[in-house]
N, C-alpha and C positions, 0 to 999 in steps of 0.2 A: 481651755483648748482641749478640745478631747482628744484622744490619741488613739491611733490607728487600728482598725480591728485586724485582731492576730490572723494570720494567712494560715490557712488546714492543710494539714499535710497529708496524701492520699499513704496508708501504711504500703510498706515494701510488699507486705503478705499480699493483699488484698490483690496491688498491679500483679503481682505474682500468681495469683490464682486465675485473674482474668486472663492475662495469657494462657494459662496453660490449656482452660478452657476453650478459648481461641483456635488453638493449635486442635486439640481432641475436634473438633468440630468441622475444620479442615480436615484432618486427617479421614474423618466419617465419609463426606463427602469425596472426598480424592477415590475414596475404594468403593462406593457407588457406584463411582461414572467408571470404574476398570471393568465394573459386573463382577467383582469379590464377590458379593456378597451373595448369603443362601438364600433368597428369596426368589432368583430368576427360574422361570420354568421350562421343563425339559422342552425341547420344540415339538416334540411325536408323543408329548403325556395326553393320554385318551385316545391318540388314532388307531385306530382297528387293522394292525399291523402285528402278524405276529400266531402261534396257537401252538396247538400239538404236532409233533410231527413224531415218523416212525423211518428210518432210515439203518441205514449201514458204515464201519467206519472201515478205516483202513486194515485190518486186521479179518474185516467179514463178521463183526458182534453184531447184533440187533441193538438199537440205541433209540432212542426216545426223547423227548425235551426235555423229560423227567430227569432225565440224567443231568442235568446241565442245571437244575435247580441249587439256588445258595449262590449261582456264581452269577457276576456279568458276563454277557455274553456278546463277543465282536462278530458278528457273522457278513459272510461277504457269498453275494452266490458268481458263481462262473464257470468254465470248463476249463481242463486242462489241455487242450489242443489249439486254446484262441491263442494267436497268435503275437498280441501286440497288449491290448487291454488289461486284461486279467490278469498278465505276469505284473505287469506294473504294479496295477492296484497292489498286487498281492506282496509286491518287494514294500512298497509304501507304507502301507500296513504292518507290515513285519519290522521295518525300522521302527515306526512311531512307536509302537509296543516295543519293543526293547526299548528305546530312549527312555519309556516310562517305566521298564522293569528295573534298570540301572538307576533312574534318580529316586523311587520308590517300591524295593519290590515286595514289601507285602502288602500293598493295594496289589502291585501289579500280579501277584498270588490268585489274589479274587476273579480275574480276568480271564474267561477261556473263550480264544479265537480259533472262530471255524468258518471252515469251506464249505462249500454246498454247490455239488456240482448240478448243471441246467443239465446236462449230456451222458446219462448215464446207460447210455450206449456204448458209448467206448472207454466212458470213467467205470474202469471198474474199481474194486476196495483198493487192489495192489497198486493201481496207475493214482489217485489221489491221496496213496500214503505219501507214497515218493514225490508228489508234487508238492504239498505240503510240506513235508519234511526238507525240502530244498529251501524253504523261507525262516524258517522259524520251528524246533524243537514239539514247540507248544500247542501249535496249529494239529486240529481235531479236523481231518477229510471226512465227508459223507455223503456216499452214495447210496443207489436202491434199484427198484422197479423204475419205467416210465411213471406208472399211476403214482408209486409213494414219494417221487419226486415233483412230480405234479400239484398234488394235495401240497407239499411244501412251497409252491412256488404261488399257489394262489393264495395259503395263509399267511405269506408277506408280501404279497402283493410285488411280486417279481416278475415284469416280462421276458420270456424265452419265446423265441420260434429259431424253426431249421430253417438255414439261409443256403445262398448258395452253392455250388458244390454237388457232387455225382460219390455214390459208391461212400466209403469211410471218409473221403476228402469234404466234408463241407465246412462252412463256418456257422455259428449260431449269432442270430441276432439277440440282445437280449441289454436289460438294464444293468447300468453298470452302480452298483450302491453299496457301502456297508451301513449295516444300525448296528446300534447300540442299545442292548436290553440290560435289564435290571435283575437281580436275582431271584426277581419273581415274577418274571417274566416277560414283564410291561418293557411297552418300550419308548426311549430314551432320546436317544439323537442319532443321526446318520451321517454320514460324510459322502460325497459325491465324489464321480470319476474326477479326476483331476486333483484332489486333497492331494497336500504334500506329508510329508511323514512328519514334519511338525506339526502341522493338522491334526493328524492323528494324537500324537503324544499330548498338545492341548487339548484334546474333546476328551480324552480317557482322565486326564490330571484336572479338568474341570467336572467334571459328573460319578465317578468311583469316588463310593466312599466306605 
C-alpha cells in the first residue's frame, strides 16, 4: 500500500514576501490615482505666456523680470480701486500663500507674489504699496507708464479695457487670473476668479519645489 504523498509547505518567508510585495504595489497605485507623483505636467508648460517686462514698485525703483529671476513667481494683474473682484482675489491669494508659508516656509521662501496694476492712472507706486501691503508683507506692487503697462499686459496675455464711469470714477474691465511661473520664468499653472485660498495653498504645495 503506498502511503501518502507528504503535503508542501509554502515557507512563512516566502507568503511573507508576497504580501509585502502586494501591499508596495497597492500602495504605488493608490499615489497614481492621488496625482503624487512627479510625472504630471504643468498645465501652461510651453504656452507663450509670460516675457520681459519693465515696470515700477511701490517705493518708485525701476524693476524688471530680471529681478524676480531664481524665484517663483505668483503674479495676479488688477487695479486698486475695483471694487469687489480684485480685493477678493487678492485676500485669497494672501491666505493660500501664508497657509503654505506656515506649513512649509522655506519653499514658501522661494515664492514672490506680485501685483500688477491694469490702471496705472491712478495706481500710482504709493497707492499699490499700501494696497499690497494690506494683504500680505510679501506682496511686490507694480506700476508704470500706460505703454510699460501695456507691453506687460500683452506678454501674459491679460485683458484690460476702461469701462464705465466718467472723470476718475470708472471701473475697468478686465481678466481676472493668477499664474504661476517657475524660476526661470516659464510658466506653470494659474488659478482663476473664484479659487479659494485652499486652491491656492494646493497649486503652490503641488508645483514649488
Amino acid at each position: 500500500m503506498n502511503s501518502p504523498a507528504p503535503s508542501r509547505r509554502i515557507p512563512f518567508a516566502l507568503i511573507a514576501g508576497a504580501l509585502l510585495l502586494l501591499c508596495a504595489a497597492a500602495a504605488a497605485l493608490l499615489y497614481r490615482a492621488q496625482g503624487a507623483g512627479s510625472g504630471e505636467r504643468p498645465p501652461l508648460e510651453g504656452a507663450a505666456i509670460g516675457g520681459p517686462f519693465a515696470l515700477v514698485d511701490g517705493d518708485g525703483r525701476r524693476v524688471t523680470d530680471r529681478d524676480f529671476a531664481g524665484k517663483w513667481q505668483l503674479i495676479y494683474f488688477g487695479y486698486t480701486f475695483c471694487p469687489d473682484v480684485c480685493p477678493t482675489d487678492m485676500q485669497r491669494l494672501a491666505q493660500g500663500y501664508r497657509a503654505f508659508e506656515a506649513a512649509d516656509p522655506a519653499r514658501a521662501a522661494t515664492v514672490q507674489p506680485i501685483f500688477v496694476t491694469i490702471d496705472p492712472a491712478r495706481d500710482t507706486p504709493a497707492v499699490v504699496k499700501a494696497f499690497t501691503a494690506a494683504f500680505h508683507p510679501k506682496f511686490v506692487g507694480l506700476t508704470g507708464t500706460q505703454a510699460e503697462v501695456d507691453a506687460a499686459l500683452k506678454a501674459y496675455r491679460v485683458y484690460a479695457q476702461k469701462g464705465a464711469g466718467t472723470g476718475d470714477a470708472y471701473l475697468m474691465d478686465h481678466s481676472a487670473i493668477a499664474y504661476l511661473f517657475d524660476p526661470q520664468g516659464q510658466p506653470i499653472s494659474f488659478l482663476s476668479q473664484g479659487a479659494s485660498a485652499e486652491d491656492v495653498t494646493a497649486e503652490l504645495a503641488k508645483w514649488v519645489r
